[in-house]
N, C-alpha and C positions, 0 to 999 in steps of 0.2 A: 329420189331417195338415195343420200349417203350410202358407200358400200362399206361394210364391217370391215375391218384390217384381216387378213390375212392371219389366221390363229397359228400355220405354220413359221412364220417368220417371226412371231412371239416381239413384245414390248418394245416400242423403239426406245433406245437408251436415253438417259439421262444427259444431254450435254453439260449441265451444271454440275452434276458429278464427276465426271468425267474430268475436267478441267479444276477439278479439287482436291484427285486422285493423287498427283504427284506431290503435295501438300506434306506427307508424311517424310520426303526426303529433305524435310528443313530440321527434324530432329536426327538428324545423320550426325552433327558436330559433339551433342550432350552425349550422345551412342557411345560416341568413340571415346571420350572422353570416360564415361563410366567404365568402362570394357580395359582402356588402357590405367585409370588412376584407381581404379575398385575392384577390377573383378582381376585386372594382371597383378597384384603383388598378393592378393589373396590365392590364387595360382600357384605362382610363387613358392609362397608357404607351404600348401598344401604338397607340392611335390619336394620339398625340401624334407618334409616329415616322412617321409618315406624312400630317405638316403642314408648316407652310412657318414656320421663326424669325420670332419678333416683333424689332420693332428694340429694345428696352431688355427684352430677354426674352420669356418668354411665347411663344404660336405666333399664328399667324394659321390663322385654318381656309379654309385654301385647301388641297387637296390639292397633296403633294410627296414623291416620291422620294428626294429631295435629301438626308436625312439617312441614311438606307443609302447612298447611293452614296458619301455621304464618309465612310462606317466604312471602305472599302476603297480609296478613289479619290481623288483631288485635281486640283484644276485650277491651271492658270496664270491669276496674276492679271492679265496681260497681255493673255494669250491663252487663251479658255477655252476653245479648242479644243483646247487641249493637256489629255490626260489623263492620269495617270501614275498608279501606286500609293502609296498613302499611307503610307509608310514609318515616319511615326512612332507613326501608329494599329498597325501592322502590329506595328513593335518593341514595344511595351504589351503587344500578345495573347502574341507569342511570352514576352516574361518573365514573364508573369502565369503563362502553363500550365507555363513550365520550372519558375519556381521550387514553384511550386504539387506539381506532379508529385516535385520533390528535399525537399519539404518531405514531402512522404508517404512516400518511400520514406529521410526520415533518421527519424521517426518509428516506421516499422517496423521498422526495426535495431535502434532504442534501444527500442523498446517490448515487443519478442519477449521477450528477456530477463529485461524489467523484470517482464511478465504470467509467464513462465516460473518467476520466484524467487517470487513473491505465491501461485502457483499450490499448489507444492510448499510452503510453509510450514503448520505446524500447522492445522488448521481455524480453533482459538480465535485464533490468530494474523493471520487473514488478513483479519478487518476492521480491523481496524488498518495495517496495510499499504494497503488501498483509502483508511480512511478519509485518510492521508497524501497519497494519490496526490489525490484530490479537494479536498484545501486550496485548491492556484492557485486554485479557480475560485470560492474565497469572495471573491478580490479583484479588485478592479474591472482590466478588461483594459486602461485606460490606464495604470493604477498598475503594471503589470505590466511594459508595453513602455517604459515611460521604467525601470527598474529596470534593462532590458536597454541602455538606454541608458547610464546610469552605468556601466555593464561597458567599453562599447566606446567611450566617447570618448575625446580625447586624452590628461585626465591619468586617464584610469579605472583600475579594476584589472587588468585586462589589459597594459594598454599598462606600465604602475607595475608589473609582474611583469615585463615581457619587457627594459626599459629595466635595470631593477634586479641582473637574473640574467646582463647583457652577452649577449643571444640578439639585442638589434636596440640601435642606437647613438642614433634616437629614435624618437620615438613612431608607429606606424603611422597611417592612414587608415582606421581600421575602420567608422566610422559612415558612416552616408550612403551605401551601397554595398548591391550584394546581397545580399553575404554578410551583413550586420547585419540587413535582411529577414528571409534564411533560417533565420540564429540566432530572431531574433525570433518568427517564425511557427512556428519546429520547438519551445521553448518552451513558445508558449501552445498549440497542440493535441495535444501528446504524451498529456495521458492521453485525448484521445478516441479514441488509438490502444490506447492499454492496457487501456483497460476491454471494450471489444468481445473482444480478445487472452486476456483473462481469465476471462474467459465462455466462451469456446470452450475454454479449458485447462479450466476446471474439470471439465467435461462430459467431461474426456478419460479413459477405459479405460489407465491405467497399465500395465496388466497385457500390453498389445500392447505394448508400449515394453522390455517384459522380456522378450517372447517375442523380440523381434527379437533381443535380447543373448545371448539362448539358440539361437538359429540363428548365431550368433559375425558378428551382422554389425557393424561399425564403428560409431561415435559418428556418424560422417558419414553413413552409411547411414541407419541407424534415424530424423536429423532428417530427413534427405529425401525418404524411401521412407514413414515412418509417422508421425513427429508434424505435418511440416509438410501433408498434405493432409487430416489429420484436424482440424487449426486452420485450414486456409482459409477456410470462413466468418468467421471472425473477423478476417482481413486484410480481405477483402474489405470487411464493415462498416466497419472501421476507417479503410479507405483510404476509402471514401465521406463520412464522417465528418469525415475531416481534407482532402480535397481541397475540397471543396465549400466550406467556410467560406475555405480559405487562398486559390481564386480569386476571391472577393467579396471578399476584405479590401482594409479602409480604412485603421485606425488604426494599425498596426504598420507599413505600408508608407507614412504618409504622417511619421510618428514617426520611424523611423529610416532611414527614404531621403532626408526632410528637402526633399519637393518635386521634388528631381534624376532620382531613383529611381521612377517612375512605375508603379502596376500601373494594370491595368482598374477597379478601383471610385474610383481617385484620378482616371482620365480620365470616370469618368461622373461625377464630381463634379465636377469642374472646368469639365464644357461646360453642368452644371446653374448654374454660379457666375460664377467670372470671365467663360464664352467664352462666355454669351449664349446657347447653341444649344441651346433644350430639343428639337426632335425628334431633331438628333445624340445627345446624350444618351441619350436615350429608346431611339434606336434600335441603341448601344452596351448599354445595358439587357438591353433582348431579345436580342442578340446572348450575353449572358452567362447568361442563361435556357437557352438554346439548349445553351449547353454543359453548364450546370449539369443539364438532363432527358437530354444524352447522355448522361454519367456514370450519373447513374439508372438510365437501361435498360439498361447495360453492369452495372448490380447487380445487375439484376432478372434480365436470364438469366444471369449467373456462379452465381444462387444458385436457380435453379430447375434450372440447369442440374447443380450438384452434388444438387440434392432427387433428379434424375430419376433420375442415377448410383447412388445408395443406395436407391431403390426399383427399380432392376433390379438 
């Protein structure tokens, strides 16, 4: 009779583990790589936001507050005892997140649709339809928002339709304004609304869509009750997708706001440039991070949260 193993000397190891162990130092290069081109110049910033302006740029490494406090605060230059709210930093964040938040929800109107007809078309059909939707993004995005710019200037074709058809008697103010923003950015992110949209249709069970028809409930019904929460992961991605890049944006809002029109990345650019003030800056920077990881986590359990849903 065989003798039992020895309970004190406990499980003879794994050789094949063992020898699979060291496996994890071939990710050592992406390591360094993330740590030196991601996490160092976000570093960086981060300590630069908490230094004191050089006079002709640059910081001084003296520790200072001073550039958080004028993301929200401002003083009298008379009397710095006087503190007040910083009204124009203030007005920046609120347009940056309005238009930002109206740029993803005109995206998902127009994008429902768009993924809805791609969805339903033939199989052999439907890369062609994607491959369409993915053109914009073979051209370069400045070439794109000056495009939208010939749309809405003075003698553009908008204005040259509405002058010509007797609807307005001259030419409107469209450029330089919000709304040419909104157009702009609703534009260049629409299909990273569509393709996430598209993917969750495809995955979609048709066949609940007919049972709903057969229980005699409305058009209205059936989008409400059973395609729209069977596509919610795909708003969700989508709206992450198109929020995230529309609050950092530079080129579209610096294009067609024309300087007047200011978002967040035109003000960290600007205290990087003309105003001198790299820990303002910096510390407008992190302030945008900040929103950019709440969105995030607002992904993370939207979509953990419908996982949890489906697995009860």
């Amino acid at each position: 009779m065989a003798t039992p193993p020895d309970s004190a000397t406990g499980p003879e190891p794994d050789p094949q583990k063992e020898s699979h162990g060291w496996k994890w130092l071939l990710s050592t290069p992406a390591l360094l790589v993330l740590l030196v081109a991601a996490s160092g110049p976000l570093m960086i910033v981060a300590v630069y936001s908490f230094l004191s302006p050089g006079n002709v740029g640059g910081v001084e490494w003296d520790f200072s507050g001073d550039g958080w406090f004028r993301v929200f605060f401002s003083r009298d230059i008379f009397d710095p005892e006087n503190v007040s709210w910083n009204w124009a930093n203030l007005n920046v964040f609120w347009r940056t997140i309005s238009l930002s938040l109206q740029t993803t929800l005109i995206c998902a109107v127009l994008g429902f649709p768009t993924a809805w007809f791609i969805a339903t078309r033939p199989p052999e059909r439907r890369a062609l339809w994607l491959f369409l939707i993915t053109i914009p993004f073979w051209t370069n995005l400045l070439i794109r928002t000056f495009a939208i710019q010939e749309l809405l200037r003075g003698n553009g074709l908008i204005n040259t339709i509405l002058v010509a058809t007797g609807i307005v008697d001259e030419p409107l103010q469209l450029l330089f304004s919000n709304f040419a923003i909104l157009l702009g950015m609703a534009y260049v992110f629409l299909p990273l609304m569509v393709l996430p949209l598209y993917a969750a249709m495809d995955k979609l069970d048709f066949r609940l869509v007919e049972a709903g028809y057969d229980l005699y409930a409305s058009r209205v019904r059936v989008l409400w009750h059973v395609i729209l929460p069977l596509v919610k992961p795909g708003f969700v991605a989508g709206s992450i997708l198109v929020f995230i890049p529309s609050i950092g944006a530079y080129v579209t809002p610096r294009v067609l706001g024309g300087g007047r029109t200011m978002m967040l990345g035109n003000l960290i650019a600007l205290q990087f440039g003309q105003g001198r003030n790299w820990p303002l800056g910096a510390a407008l920077a992190m302030v945008l991070l900040i929103i950019v990881m709440a969105a995030l986590v607002f992904y993370l359990r939207a979509v953990n949260g419908e996982e949890g849903k489906r697995r009860g």
